[in-house]
matplotlib code that plots the C-alpha trace (Angstrom):
import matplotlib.pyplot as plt

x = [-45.0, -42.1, -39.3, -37.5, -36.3, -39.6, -40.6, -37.9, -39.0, -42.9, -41.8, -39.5, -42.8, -45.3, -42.7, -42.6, -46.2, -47.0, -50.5, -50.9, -52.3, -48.9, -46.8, -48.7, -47.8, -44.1, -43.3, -45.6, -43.5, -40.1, -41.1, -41.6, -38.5, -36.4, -38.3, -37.6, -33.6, -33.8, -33.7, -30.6, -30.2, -31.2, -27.7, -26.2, -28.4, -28.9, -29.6, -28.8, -31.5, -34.4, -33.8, -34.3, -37.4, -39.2, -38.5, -39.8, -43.1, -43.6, -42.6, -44.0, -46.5, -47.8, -48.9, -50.1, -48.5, -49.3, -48.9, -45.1, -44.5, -46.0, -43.1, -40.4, -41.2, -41.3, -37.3, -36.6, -38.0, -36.4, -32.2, -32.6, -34.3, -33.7, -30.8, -29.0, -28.2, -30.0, -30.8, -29.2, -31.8, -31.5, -32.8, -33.3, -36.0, -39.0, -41.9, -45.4, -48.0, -50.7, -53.8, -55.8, -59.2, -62.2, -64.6, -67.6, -71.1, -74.6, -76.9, -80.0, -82.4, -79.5, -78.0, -82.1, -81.8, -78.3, -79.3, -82.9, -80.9, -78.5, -78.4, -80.4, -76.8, -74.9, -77.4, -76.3, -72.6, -73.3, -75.7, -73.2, -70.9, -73.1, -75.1, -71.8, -68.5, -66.9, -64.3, -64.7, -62.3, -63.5, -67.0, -65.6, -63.2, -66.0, -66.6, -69.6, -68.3, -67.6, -71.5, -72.3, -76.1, -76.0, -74.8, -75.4, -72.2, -69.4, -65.9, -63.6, -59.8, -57.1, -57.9, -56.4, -53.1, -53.4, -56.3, -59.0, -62.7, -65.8, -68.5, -72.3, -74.7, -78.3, -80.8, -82.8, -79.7, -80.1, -82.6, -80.9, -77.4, -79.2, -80.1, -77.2, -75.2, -78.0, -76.6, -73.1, -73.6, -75.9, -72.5, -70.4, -72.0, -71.9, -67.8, -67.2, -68.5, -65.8, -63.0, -60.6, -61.9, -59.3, -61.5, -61.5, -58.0, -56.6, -53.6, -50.6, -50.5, -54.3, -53.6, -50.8, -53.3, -56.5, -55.2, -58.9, -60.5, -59.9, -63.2, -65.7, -68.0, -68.0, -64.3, -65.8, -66.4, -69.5, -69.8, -68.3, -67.2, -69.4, -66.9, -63.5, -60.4, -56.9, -55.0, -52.0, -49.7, -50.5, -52.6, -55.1, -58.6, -60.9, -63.8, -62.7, -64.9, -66.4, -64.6, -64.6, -64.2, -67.6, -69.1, -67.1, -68.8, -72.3, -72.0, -71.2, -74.0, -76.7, -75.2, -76.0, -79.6, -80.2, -79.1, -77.0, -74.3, -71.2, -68.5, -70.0, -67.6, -67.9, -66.1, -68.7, -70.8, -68.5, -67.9, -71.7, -72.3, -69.4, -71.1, -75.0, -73.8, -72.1, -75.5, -77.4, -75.2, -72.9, -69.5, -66.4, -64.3, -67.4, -67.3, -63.3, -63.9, -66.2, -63.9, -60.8, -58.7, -55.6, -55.5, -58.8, -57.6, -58.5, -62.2, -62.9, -62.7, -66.4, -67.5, -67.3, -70.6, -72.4, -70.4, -73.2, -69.8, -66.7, -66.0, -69.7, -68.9, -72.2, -72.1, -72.5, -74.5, -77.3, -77.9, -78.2, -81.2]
y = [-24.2, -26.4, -25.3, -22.6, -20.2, -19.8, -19.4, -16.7, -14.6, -14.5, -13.6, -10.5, -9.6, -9.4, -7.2, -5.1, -4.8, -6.8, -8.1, -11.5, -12.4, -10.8, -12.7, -16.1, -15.5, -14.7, -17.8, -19.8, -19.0, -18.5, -22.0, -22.9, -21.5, -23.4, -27.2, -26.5, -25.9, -29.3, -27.8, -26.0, -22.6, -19.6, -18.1, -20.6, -19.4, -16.0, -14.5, -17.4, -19.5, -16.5, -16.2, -19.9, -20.2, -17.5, -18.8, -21.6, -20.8, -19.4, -22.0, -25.0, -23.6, -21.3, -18.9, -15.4, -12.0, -10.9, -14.4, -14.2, -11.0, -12.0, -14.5, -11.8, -9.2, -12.5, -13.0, -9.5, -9.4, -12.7, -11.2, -7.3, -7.6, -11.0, -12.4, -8.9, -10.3, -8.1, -8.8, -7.5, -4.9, -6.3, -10.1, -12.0, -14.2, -15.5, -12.7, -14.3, -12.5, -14.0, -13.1, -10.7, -12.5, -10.2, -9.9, -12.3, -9.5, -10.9, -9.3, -7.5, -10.6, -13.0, -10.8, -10.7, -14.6, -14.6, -12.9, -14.5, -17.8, -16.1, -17.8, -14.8, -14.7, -14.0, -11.7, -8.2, -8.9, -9.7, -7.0, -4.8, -6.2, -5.3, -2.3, -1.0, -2.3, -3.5, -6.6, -9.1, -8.2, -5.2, -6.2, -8.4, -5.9, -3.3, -1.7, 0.1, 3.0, 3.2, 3.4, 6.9, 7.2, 10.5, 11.0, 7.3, 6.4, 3.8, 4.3, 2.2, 2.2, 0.7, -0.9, -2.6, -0.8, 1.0, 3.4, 5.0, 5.8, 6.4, 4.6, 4.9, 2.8, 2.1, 3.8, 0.5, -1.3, 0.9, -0.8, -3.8, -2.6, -0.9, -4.0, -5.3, -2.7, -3.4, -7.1, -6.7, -3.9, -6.8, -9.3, -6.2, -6.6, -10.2, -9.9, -6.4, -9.0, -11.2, -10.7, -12.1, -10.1, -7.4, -5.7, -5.7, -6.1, -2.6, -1.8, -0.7, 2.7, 3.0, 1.5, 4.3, 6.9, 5.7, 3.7, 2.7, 2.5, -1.7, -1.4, 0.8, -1.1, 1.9, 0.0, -3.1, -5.6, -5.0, -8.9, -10.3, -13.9, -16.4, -17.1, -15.7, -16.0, -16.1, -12.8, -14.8, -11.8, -11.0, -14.5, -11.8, -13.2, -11.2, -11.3, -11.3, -10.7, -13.5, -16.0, -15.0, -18.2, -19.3, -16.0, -17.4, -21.2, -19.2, -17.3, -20.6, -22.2, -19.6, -19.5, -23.0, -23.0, -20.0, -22.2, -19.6, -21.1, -18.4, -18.7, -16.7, -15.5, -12.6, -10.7, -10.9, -8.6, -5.7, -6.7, -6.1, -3.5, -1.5, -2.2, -2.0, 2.0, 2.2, 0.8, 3.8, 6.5, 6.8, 9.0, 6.3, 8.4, 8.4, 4.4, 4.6, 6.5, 4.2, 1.5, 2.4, 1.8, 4.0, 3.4, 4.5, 2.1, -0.8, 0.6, 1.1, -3.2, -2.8, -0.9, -4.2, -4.9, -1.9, -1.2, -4.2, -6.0, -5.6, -1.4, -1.1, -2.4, -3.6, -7.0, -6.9, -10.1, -8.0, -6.1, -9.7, -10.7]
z = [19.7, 21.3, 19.7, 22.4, 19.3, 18.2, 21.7, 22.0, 18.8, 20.0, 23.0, 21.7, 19.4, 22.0, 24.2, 20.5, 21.0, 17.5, 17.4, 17.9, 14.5, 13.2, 15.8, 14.2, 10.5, 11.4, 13.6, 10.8, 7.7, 9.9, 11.0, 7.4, 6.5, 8.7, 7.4, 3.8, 4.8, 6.5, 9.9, 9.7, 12.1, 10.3, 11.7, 9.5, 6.9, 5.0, 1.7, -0.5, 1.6, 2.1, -2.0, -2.3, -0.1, -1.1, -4.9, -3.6, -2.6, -5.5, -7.9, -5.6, -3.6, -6.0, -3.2, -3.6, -4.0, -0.4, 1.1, -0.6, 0.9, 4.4, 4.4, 3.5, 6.3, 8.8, 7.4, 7.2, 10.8, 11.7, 10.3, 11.5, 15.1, 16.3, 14.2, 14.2, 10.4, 8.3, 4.7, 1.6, 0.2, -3.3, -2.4, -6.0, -6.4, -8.3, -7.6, -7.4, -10.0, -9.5, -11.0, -9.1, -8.4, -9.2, -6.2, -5.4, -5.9, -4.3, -5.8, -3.2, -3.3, -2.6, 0.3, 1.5, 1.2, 3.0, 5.7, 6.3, 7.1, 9.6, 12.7, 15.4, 17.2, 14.2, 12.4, 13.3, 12.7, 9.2, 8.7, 9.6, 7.5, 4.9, 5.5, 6.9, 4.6, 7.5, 7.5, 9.4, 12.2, 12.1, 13.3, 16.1, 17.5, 17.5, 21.0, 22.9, 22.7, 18.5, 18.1, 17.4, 17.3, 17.1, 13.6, 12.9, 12.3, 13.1, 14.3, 13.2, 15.1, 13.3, 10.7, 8.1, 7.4, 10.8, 9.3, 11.5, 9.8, 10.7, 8.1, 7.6, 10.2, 9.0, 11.2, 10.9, 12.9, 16.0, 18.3, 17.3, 18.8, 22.0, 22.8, 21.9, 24.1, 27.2, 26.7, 27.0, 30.2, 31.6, 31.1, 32.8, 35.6, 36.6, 35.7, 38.1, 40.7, 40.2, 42.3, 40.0, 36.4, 35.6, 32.5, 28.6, 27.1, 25.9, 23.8, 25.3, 24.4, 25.6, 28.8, 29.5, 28.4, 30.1, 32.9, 33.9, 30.7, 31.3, 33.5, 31.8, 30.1, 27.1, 26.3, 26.1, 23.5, 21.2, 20.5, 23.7, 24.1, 26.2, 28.7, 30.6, 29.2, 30.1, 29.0, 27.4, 27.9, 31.5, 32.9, 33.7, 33.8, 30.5, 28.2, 24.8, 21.2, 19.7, 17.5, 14.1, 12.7, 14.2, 11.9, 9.0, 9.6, 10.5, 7.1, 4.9, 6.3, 6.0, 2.2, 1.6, 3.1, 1.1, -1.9, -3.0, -5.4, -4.9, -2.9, -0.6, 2.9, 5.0, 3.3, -0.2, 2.2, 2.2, -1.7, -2.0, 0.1, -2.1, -5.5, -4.7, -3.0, -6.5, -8.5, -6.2, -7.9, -4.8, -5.4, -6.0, -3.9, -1.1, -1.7, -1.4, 2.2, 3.7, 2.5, 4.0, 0.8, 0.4, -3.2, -5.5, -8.1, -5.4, -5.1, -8.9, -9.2, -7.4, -10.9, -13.3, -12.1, -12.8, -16.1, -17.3, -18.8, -19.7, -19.3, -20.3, -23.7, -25.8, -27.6, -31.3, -30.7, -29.3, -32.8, -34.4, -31.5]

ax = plt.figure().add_subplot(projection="3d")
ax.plot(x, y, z, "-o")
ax.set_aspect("equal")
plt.show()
């Protein structure tokens, strides 16, 4: 990032204590805003121009829904905090409607498959994508302490839209994850002997409320990285999670050995693991819970598999045969 205003608005995010995935998409499409108005300030700019470009990726770029309105917070964002030129509430332009895709199902025998081809390092992660529902992120950012082994269960903090859950964990993924755990305590140990390690990285708020939490391995990553990291924030020396795009790449691959022809991603786990607990007679609202979906009309998409067609409707062809 060379440019020093986009310098300037990550740097007014991260002291908002916006994540840094968030911070990305924002400076991406303000970035992308400022190109397409051949460089030109966005002072010089305002509703006229947002209207424009967001028409714009619409009619040329032919983006999606939430990928359109991404690019309006980042403006919105961009006018009100930075700017101090807020928007007019009743922007015009060309909505995106795309199509909602219908989720990719594997059946049982092709998640056996998928998961039989799993590189060993990456086969937990994607069981517990799928024995669990969890996203991908959510797997990553999973730490020691969100096991519950008690009540087998997961605790999930913050998740998409800011919701907390706690979702099912197979009993047959628990030796797996105590091992797992006796890993990462084995890690915490050779770090606490560096001098220069300052702990896992925390939120703010949780840093105020647990000032030493940093250090206890229970606040640790479940799936830590293989190395120390710079804490871009603070230069403090860390452990991070794993790269999720190295689970994306281990996924794709284990597809195509397992000659499975979908387009098969991480998240066709959590699509699967949604419709094979709806197949077993599993509540929808029990299914919505586990999913974290605000909305049970987002959930009941999982049921055009088990309605065997279209709303369960019989083809007249099948009296004929």
């Amino acid at each position: 990032m060379s440019s020093p205003f986009l310098k300037h608005i990550a740097e007014q995010m991260r002291l908002k204590r916006y994540a840094k995935r968030t911070i990305q998409s924002y400076v991406y499409w303000i970035k992308a805003y400022i190109n397409v108005n051949d460089q030109r300030h966005p002072m010089n700019c305002h509703d006229v121009e947002v209207e424009q470009f967001l028409s714009y990726l619409t009619n040329k770029l032919n983006v999606a829904p939430k990928t359109q309105g991404v690019a309006l917070n980042a403006l919105v964002f961009l006018y009100r905090v930075i700017l101090l030129k807020p928007l007019t509430l009743e922007l015009n332009f060309n909505k995106s409607k795309q199509a909602t895709k219908l989720p990719v199902v594997l059946t049982q025998a092709e998640v056996s498959a998928l998961l039989s081809q799993i590189a060993n390092r990456y086969a937990l992660q994607c069981k517990l994508m799928y024995g669990s529902g969890l996203r991908l992120m959510e797997v990553v950012r999973l730490r020691v302490q969100d096991i519950d082994f008690d009540f087998y269960a997961i605790q999930i903090w913050q998740g998409k839209g800011g919701k907390n859950r706690r979702v099912t964990l197979a009993k047959e993924l628990c030796e797996s994850l105590k091992a797992q755990i006796a890993m990462v305590q084995s890690i915490y140990k050779q770090d606490e002997a560096n001098p220069n390690y300052k702990g896992v990285w925390l939120p703010y708020a949780l840093v105020r409320k647990y000032p030493r939490a940093s250090n206890n391995v229970q606040w640790h990553y479940l799936f830590p990285s293989g190395r120390l990291s710079s804490d871009p924030e603070t230069g403090c020396l860390r452990r991070h999670h794993i790269d999720e795009t190295s689970l994306r790449k281990a996924v794709k691959m284990a597809a195509y050995h397992a000659k499975i022809e979908k387009n098969v991603t991480c998240h066709t786990l959590r699509h699967s693991f949604a419709t094979h607990l709806l197949q077993r007679g599993a509540d929808i609202r029990t299914v919505q819970e586990q999913l974290g979906h605000s909305d049970i009309r987002t959930t009941q998409i999982y049921t055009h598999v088990i309605d065997n067609g279209a709303n369960g409707v019989r083809s007249p062809l099948s009296d004929l045969i």
